[in-house]
C-alpha positions in Angstrom: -21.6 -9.1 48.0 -25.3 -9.5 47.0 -26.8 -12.5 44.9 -27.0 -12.7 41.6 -30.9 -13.5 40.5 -32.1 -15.2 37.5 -35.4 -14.2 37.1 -35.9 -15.3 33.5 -34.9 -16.9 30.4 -35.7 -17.4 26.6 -34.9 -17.8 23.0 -35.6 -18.1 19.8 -35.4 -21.7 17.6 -32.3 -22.6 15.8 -32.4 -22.1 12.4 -30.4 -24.1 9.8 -27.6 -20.9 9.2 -27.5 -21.2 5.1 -29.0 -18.8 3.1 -31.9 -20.4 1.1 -32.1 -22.8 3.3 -32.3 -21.6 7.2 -36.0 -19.9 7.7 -33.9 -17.4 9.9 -31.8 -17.0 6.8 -33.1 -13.7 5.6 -34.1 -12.3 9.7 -32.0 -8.6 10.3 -29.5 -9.8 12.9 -30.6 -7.0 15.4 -34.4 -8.1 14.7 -33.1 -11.6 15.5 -31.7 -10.3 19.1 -34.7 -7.9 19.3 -36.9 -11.2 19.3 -36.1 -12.2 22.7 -34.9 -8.7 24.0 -38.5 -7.9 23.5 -39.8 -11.5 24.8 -37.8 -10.9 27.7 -39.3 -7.6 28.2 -42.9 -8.8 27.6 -42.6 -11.7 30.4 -41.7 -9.7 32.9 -43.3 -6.5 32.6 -39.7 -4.8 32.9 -40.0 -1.2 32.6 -36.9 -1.4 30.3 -35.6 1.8 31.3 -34.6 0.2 34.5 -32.5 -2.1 32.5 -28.9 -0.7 33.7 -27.4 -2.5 30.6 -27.7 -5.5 28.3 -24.7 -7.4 27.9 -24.3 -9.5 24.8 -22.6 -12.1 23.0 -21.6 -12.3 19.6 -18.3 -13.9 17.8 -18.5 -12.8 14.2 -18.6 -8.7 15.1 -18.8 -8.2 11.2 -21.0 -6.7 8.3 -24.7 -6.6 9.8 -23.3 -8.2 13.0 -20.9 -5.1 13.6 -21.2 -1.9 15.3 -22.7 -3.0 18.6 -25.2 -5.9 18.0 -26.7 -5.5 21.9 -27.2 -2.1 21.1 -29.1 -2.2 18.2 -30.6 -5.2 18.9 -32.4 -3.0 22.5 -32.7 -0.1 20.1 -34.9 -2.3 17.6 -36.7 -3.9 20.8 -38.2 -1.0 21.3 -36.3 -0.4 24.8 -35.6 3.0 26.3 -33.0 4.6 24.9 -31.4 5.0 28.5 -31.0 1.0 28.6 -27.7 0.9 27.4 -25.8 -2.2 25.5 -22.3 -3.9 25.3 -21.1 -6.8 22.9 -18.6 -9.4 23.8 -16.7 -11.6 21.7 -15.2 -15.0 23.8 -15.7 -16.7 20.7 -18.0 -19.4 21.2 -18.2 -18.7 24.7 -19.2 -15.5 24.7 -23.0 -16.2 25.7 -21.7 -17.7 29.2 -19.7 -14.6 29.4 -22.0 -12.8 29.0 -24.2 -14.3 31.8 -21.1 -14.2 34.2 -20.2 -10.6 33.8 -24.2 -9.6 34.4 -23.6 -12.0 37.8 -21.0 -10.4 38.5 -21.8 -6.2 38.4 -24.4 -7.5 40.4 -23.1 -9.6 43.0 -20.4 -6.3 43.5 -23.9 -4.0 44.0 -23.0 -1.6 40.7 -26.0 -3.0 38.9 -29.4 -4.2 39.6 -31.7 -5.0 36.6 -29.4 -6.4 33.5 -30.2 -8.7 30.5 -27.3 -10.7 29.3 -27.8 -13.2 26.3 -26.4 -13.2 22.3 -27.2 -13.6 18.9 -25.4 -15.1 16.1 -26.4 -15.3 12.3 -24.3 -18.4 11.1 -25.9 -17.9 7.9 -23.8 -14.4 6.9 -21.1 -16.3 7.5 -19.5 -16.4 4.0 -20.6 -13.3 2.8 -17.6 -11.7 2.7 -17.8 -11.7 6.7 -15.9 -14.3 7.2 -13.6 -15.3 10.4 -9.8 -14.9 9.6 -8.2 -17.8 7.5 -6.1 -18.1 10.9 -6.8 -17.2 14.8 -3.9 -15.4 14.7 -4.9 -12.7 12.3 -1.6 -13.4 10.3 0.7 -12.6 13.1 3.8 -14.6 12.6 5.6 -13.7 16.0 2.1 -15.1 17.6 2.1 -18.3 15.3 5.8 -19.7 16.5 4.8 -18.9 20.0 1.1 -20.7 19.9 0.4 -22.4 16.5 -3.3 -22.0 16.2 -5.2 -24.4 13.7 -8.7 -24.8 12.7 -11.3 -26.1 15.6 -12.4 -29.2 13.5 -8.8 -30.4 12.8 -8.4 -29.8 16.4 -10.9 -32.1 17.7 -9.6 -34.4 15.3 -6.0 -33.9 17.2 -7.5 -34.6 20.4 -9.4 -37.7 19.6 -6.1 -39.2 18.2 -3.8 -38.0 21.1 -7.0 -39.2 23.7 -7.0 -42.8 21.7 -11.3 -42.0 21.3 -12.5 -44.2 18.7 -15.0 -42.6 15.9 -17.5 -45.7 17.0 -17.9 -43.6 20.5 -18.0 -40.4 18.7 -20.9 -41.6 16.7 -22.6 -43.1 19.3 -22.7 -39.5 21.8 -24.1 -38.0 18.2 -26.7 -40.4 17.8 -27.3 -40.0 21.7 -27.4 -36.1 21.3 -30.2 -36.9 18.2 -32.2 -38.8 20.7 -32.5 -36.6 23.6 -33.5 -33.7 21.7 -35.8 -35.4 19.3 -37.1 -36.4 22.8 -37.7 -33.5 24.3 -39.2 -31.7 21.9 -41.7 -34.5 21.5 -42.5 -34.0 25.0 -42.0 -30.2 24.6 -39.3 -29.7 27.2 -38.1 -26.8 25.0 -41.6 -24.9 25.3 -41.2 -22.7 28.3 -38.3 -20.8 26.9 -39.1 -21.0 23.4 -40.2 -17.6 21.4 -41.2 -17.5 17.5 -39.4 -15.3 15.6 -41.4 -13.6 12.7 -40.3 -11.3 9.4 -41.4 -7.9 9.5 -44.4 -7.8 7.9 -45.8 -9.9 11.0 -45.7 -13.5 8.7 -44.3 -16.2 11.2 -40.6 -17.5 10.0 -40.0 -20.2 12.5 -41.2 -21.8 15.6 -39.9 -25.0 16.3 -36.1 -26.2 15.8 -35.0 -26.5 12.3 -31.8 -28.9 12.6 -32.3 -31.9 14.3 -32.6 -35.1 12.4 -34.4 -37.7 14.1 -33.9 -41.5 14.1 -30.3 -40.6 13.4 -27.9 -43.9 14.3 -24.4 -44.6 15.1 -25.1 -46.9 12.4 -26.0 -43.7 9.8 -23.3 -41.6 11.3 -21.3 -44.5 10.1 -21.3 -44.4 6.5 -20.2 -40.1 6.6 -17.0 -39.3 5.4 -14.7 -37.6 7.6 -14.8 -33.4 7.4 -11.6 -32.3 8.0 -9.2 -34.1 6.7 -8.9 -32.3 3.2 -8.9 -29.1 5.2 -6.3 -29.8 7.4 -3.6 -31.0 4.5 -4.7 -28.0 2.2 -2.1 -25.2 2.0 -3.6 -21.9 3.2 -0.6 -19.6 1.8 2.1 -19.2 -0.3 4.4 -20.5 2.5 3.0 -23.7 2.3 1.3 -23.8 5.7 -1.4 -26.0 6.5 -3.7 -26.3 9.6 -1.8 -30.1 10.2 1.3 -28.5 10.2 0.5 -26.0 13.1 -0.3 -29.2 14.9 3.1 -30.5 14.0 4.9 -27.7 15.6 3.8 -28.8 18.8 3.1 -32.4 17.9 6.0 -33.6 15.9 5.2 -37.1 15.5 1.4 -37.1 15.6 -0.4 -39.1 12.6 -4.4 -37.4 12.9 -6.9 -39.8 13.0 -10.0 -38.1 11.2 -12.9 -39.5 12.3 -15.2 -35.8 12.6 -17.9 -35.6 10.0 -21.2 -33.4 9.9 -23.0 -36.1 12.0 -20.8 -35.8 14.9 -20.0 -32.2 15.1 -22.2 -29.0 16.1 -24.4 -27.4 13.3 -24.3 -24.4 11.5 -27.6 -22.3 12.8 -29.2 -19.1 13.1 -30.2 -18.3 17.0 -30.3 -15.8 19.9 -31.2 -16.0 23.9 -31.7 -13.3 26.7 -31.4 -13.8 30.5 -32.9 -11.6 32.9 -30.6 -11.0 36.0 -31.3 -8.7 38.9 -29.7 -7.9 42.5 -32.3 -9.4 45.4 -33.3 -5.5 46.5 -34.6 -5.2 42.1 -36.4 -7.9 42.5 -38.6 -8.0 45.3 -39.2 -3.7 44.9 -40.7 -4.8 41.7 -42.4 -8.1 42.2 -40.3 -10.4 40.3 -39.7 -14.1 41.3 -36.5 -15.5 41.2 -35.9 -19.0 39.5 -32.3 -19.4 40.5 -29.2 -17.8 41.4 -25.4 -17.5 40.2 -23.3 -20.0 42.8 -19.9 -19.7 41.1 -18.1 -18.9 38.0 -14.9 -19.4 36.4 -12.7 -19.2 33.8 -9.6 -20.9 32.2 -7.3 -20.9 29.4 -5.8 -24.3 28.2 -3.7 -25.1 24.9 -4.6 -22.8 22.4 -2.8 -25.3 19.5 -5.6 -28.1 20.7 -7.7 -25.3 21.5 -11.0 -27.5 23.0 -9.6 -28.9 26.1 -10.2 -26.2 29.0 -13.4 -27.3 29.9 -12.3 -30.4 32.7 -9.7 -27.8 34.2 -12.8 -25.0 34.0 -15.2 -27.6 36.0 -12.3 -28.4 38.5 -11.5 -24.4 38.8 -15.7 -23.1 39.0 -16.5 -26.2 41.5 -13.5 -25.5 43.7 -14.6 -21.3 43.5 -18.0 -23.0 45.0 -16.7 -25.1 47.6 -18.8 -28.3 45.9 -18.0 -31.1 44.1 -19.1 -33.0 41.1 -21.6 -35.2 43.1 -23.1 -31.9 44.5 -24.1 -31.3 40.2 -27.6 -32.5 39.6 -27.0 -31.7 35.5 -24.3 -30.8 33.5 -24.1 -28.9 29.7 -21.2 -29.1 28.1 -21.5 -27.4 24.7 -21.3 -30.2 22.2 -18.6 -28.0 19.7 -17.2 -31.2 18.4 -18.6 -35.5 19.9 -14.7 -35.6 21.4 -15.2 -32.2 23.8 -18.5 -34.1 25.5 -17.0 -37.6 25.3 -13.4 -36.3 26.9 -15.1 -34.1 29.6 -17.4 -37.1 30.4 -14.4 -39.6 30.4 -11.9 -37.2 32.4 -14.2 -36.5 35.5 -15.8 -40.0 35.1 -19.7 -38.5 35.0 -22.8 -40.7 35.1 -24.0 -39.8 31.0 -27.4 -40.0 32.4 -26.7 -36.3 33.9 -25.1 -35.1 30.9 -26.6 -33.1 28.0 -29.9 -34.8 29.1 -31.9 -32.6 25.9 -29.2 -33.0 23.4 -27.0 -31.0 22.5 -25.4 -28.6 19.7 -24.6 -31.8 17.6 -28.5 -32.0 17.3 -29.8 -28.8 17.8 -26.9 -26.3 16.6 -24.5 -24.1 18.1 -25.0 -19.9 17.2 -21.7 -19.4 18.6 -22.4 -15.7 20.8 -25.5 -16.9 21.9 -24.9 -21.1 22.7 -23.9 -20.4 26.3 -26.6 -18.2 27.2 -29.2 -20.8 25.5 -27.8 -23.5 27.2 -28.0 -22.0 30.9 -31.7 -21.7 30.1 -32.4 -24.9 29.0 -30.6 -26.0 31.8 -32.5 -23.8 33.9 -36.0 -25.4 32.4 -34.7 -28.9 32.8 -33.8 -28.4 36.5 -37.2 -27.3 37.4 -38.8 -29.6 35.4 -37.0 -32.5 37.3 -37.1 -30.7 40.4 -33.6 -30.5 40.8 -30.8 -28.1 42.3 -28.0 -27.3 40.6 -26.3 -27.4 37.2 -23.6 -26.7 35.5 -22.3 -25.0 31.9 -19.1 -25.0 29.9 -17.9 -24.8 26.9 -14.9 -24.5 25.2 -13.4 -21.6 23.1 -11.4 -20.7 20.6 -7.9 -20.0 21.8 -8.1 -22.3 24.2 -10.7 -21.3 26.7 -13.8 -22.3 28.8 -15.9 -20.2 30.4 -18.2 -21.8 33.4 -21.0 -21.1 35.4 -22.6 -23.0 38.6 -26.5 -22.0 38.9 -28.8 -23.1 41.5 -32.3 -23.6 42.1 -34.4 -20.7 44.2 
């Protein structure tokens, strides 16, 4: 087997994903991917007819999202038509799938130049393009086997069953504020970031559009739970509600809501694009390496609490690598929900200082298809800046799943 390169990464801002609201709002979602598909291009002088195949991420394949978003997004990049595209749907882990698939055609020698990345357009959501009402499409045989209820009641589930107060939840969100109001102060984000502009050339966004800074625990306070309306309301005729899934595995369990808007990931517009290549690619074409794939895994956990693989996905990609977690300079671990961060942090006892050290999707926003592949290049940036060696991504996934991804410094 051959290495796995990472030669370069970068993406666009997150916009606020609400029509009228989010400056990305309006953006095609293949110009959106086309951005940093042609950004990535640009950088490198790729001759993208070299590019074996982009490999992309997107969860919501539906309405201007459908039909292939890699694809078109190449096609509106102006690559060559011989570049071909897939698109993957892990849910929200689909960006770090993305990424370990690329590694891995690769590292087996049938590829040598690839771009892997994603795009998502929170802001169709609710135009008719929605995400079925349950993950189990309706299927009733599937429901008595794995009851599968919405990710916020979830999280809810977990922080009750994990006896995690709302006070600590609030305080990682008011943490996750502070980092990333941080660096972008400092302009940590700068290396990777790309504008995005409508197509008549006008500028739409260049800097984040969610954060709120000088958010407090103290602010977070005074929200009203999220989910708690949502999880008693009856989505059919039967009766059923997302609390009752729960029920069917957790008879007795009373949910403690303590989610809100504060402490969970926001609704944004986004894409990102990696640029992977085998060792023999790069050096015939000049291109320097910043790092290379060490490891990656994945793993499947409960799908009725649906956000907990992430712990046995860190135990199973650090074992694949032969390290442990004192061997991790800096760890991501998608912010979906304050209880997935505060349980992984908790379970494998990490120093918070080497955690989601920019903030996170509580601050910044989580475009589900593209989070993973945004996150290994801001962890990427962050390692060099620091002059560091190795990190480490995860996430969890609806269905109860975690993708994960060891990279190391070159």
């Amino acid at each position: 087997m051959t290495e796995a390169w990472i030669i370069d990464a970068c993406r666009t801002p997150r916009g606020i994903g609400k029509v009228g609201k989010g400056s990305l709002a309006n953006i095609h979602p293949q110009q959106l991917g086309a951005t940093v598909l042609k950004a990535i291009a640009e950088r490198n002088n790729l001759n993208t007819a070299d590019v074996d195949d982009v490999i992309w991420g997107c969860s919501s394949q539906r309405g201007t999202q459908g039909n292939d978003l890699g694809r078109m997004s190449a096609l509106a990049a102006g690559y060559d038509i011989r570049s071909s595209a897939v698109t993957l749907d892990r849910f929200c882990g689909s960006g770090i799938t993305a990424v370990n698939l690329a590694a891995a055609n690769i590292a087996a020698g049938f590829e040598d130049c690839l771009i892997a990345g994603g795009a998502e357009m929170m802001s169709t959501y609710g135009n008719g393009n929605d995400a079925p009402m349950f993950m189990d499409n309706g299927n009733l045989v599937l429901r008595e086997m794995h009851p599968q209820p919405q990710q916020g009641v979830c999280a809810d589930a977990i922080a009750t069953l994990e006896g995690i107060p709302r006070e600590a939840l609030d305080e990682l969100a008011a943490t996750s504020q502070a980092n990333a109001a941080n660096a972008i102060e400092k302009g940590y984000f700068n290396k990777s970031l790309v504008p995005v502009y409508h197509d008549d050339g006008t500028l739409a966004l260049d800097r984040e559009e969610f954060p709120r800074p000088g958010t407090t625990a103290e602010v977070l306070a005074g929200l009203k739970p999220a989910f708690e309306g949502l999880a008693n309301h009856p989505l059919d005729e039967a009766g059923t509600t997302y609390a009752s899934l729960i029920h069917k595995v957790y008879p007795d369990l009373k949910i403690n809501h303590v989610h809100h808007g504060g402490n969970s990931s926001g609704v944004v517009d986004g894409a990102a694009a990696l640029l992977m290549t085998s060792p023999s690619y790069a050096k015939k074409h000049g291109l320097k390496p910043r790092a290379k794939v060490v490891a990656m895994a994945n793993m499947g956990d409960s799908p009725t609490l649906m956000l907990n693989a992430p712990v046995p996905a860190t135990k199973k990609v650090l074992a694949k690598a032969g390290l442990t977690l004192d061997d991790i300079d800096l760890f991501e671990i998608n912010e979906a929900f304050a209880v997935v961060a505060e349980k992984y942090i908790r379970d494998l006892k990490l120093d918070r200082s080497k955690v989601n050290v920019n903030g996170g999707s509580i601050a910044l926003g989580h475009p589900i298809g593209a989070t993973g592949s945004l996150l290994i290049g801001t962890l990427l940036d962050e390692l060099e800046r620091r002059d560091l060696k190795r990190g480490l991504v995860t996430m969890c996934a609806a269905g109860g799943m975690a993708p994960a991804i060891i990279i190391e410094r070159m």
